[in-house]
C-alpha positions in Angstrom: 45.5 34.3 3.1 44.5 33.4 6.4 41.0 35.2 7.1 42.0 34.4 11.1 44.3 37.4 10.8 42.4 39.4 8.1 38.7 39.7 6.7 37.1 40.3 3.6 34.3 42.8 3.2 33.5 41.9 7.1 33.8 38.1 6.5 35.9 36.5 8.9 36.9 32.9 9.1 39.2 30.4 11.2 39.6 26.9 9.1 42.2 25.9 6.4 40.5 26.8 2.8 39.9 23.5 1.2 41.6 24.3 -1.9 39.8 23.4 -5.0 40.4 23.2 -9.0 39.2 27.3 -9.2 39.3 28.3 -5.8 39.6 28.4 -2.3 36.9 27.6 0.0 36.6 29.0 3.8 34.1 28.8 5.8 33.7 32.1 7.3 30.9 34.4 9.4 30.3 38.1 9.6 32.1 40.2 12.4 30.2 39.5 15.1 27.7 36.9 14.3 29.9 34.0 14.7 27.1 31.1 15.3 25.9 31.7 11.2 28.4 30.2 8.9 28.7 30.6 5.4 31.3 29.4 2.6 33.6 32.5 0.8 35.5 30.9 -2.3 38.6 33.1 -3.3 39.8 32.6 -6.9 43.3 30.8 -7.0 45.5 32.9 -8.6 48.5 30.3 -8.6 46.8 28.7 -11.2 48.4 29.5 -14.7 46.0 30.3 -17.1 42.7 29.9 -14.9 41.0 33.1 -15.6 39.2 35.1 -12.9 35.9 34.8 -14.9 36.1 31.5 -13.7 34.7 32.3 -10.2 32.1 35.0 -11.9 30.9 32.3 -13.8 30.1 30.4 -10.9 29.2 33.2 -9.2 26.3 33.7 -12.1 25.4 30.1 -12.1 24.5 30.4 -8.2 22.7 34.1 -9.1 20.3 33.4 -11.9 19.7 29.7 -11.8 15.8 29.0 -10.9 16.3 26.1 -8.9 16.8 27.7 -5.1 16.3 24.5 -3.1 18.6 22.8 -4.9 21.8 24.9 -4.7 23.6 27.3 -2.0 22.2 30.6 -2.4 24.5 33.1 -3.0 25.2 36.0 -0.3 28.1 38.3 -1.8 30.1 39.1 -4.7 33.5 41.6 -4.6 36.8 41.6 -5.3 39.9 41.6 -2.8 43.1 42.7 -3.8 42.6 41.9 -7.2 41.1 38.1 -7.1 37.3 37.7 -7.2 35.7 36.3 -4.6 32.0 35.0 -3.5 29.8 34.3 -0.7 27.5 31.7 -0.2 25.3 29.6 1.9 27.1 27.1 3.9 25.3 23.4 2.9 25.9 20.3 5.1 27.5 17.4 3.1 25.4 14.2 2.6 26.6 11.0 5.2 27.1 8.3 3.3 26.4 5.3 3.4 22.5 5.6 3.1 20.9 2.9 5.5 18.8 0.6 3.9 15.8 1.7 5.0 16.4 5.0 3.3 18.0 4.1 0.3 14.6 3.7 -2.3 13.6 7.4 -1.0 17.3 8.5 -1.0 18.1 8.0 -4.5 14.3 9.1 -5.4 15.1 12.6 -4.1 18.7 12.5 -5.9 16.9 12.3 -9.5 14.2 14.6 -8.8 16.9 17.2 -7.5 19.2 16.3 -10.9 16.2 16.8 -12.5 14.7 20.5 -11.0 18.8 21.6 -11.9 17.8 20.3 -15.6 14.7 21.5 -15.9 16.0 25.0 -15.1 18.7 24.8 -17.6 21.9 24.1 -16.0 24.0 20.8 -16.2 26.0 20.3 -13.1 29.0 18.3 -15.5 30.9 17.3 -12.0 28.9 15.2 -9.5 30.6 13.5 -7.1 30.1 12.5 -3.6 31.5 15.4 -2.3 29.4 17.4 -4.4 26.0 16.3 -2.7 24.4 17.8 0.2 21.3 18.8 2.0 19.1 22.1 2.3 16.3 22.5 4.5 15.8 18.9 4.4 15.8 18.4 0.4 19.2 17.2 -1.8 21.2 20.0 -3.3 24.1 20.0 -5.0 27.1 22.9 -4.2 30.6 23.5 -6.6 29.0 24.9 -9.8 32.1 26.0 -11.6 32.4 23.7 -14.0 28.7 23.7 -14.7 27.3 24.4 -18.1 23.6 25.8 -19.6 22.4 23.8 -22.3 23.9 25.8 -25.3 27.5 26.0 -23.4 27.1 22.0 -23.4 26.7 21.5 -26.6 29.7 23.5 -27.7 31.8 21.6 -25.3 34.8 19.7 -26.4 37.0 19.3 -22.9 36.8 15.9 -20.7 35.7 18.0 -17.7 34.4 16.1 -14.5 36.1 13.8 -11.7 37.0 9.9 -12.8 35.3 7.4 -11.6 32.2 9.5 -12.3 32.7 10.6 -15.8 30.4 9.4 -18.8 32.9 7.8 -21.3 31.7 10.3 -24.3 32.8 13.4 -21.8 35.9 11.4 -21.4 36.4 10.4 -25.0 34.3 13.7 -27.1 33.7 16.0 -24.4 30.2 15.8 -24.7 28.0 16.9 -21.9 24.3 16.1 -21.6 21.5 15.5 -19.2 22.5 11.4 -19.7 26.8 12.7 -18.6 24.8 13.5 -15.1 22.8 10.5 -15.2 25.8 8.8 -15.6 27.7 10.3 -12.5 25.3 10.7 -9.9 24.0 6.4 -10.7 27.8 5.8 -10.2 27.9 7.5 -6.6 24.7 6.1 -5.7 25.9 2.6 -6.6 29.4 3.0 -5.0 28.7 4.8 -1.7 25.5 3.3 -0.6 25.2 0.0 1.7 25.1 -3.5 -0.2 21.9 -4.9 0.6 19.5 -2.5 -0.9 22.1 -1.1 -3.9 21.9 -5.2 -4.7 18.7 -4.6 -5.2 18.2 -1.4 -6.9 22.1 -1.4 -8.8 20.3 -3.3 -11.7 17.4 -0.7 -12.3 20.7 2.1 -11.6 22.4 0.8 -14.3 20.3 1.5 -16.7 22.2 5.2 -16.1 25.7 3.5 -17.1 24.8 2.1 -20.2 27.9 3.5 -22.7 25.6 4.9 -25.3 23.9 8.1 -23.8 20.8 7.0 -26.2 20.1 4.2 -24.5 20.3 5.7 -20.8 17.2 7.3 -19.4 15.4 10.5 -20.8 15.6 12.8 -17.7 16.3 12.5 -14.4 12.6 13.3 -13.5 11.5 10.3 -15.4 14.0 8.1 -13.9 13.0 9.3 -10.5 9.8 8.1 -11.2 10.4 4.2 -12.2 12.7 4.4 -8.9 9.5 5.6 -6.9 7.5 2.8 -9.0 9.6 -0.3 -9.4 10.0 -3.5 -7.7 13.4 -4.7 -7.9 13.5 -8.7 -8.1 14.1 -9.2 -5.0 10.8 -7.3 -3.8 9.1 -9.0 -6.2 9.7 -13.2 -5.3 9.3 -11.3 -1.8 5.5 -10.3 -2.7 5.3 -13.2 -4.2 6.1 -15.6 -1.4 4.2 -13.1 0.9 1.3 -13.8 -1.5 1.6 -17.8 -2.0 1.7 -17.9 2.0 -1.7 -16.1 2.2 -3.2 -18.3 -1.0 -1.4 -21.7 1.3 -3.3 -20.3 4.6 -6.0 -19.9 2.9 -6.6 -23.1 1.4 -5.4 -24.7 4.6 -7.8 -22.7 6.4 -10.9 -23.5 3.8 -9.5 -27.2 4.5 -9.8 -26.8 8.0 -13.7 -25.7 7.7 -14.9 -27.7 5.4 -12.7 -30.8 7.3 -14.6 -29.8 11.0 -18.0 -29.1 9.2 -17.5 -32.6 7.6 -16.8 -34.1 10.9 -19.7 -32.4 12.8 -21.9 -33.4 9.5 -21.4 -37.3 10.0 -21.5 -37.2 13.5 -24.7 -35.9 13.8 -25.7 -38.2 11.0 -24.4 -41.5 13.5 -25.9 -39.7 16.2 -29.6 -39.8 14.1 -29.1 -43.4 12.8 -28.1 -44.2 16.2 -31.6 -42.5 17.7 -33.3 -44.2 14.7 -32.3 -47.5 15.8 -33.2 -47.1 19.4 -36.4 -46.1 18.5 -37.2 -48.7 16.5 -36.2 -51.6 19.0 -38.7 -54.0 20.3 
């Protein structure tokens, strides 16, 4: 298909499709509003055994999910001869690396996004770098078809998510869980962000990676929060040094006062012994 020569329900579009696992994507406009772009994603039927409900179900994820700020919304759904299709808002891919000056507030707004998907019931199950974007200046995430509600993820038994960033029990039981995305978005923050600050902050990160889900972080809220809060060690002998050099001035400076009012003390004392002295001469 080449939208170029063709259109969709009045959706045109001039870029190659990125092909995906469950679709194609184009980016596409309406007949005659070419300056507002969007994203159409065609089901792939070259795929053996992918079924259609496949693109529905992502479809549905986009549609009833209550988390709008942190996923495209969706514009359209129909059907062109015979594969399923879907139209959604177009979201503008996160440049990484993060400078360093951004990186504490970067990966703050990660977790609290992870965590508004979570708290309105959906696991994302496949976050990778690609995966990350933003809308109207806040993190979202776009390419929900492998996504899962709560109850589909605990009846999940397939390895389902892109290596490096898969938890080891999806890649050993298939088990997905608020601690799988954890897992995945920690790993692209530690591997796509600049090497000063992830020094830093890759210790308090990996507390994301441990292999037992147990022992990783409750929620991606709460994890958000001992980012916002915590001094990595680095920040830390850095307040402390700031900290001795104020007690050192200080002490210098209290040195410095007493020293002069010393000074001034005994000079006036040598200046009255001297007057003393003269007075009391024959």
């Amino acid at each position: 298909m080449e939208l170029s020569d063709s259109s969709i329900g009045g959706w045109r579009g001039a870029d190659e499709p990125e092909v995906g696992r469950t679709g194609r994507a184009y980016v596409v406009w309406r007949d005659g509003e070419p300056a507002r772009q969007f994203v159409l994603k065609l089901w792939r039927d070259d795929q053996p055994g992918l079924e259609k409900s496949v693109n529905a179900k992502e479809a549905e994820r986009l549609r009833t999910t209550k988390a709008p700020q942190r996923m495209p919304e969706l514009i359209e759904v129909g059907e062109w001869n015979g594969s399923p299709f879907f139209v959604m808002e177009k979201i503008e891919g996160v440049d990484f690396p993060i400078p360093d000056k951004e990186y504490r507030a970067f990966c703050v707004e990660a977790f609290t996004a992870l965590g508004e998907l979570h708290q309105a019931g959906l696991l994302h199950c496949d976050l990778t770098p690609l995966h990350l974007g933003w809308k109207n200046g806040k993190l979202a995430f776009i390419d929900f078809d492998s996504a899962h509600t709560f109850a589909e993820a605990a009846r999940n038994t397939d390895c389902i998510g892109t290596d490096p960033y898969i938890a080891p029990e999806v890649a050993s039981r298939g088990k997905l869980s608020v601690q799988s995305d954890l897992f995945a978005l920690a790993t692209i923050l530690i591997e796509r962000c600049p090497k000063p600050e992830r020094d830093c902050f890759e210790p308090v990160l990996r507390e994301c990676l441990r292999p037992d889900p147990a022992e990783r972080p409750g929620s991606a809220a709460e994890f958000a929060e001992r980012l916002r809060t915590c001094r990595p060690p680095h920040h830390r002998f850095k307040a402390a040094a700031k900290w001795a050099g104020i007690a050192v001035m200080a002490v210098l400076t209290l040195y410095g006062i007493v020293a002069s009012a010393s000074y001034h003390y005994r000079r006036a004392q040598l200046r009255a012994e001297r007057a003393r002295r003269l007075h009391q001469s024959p």
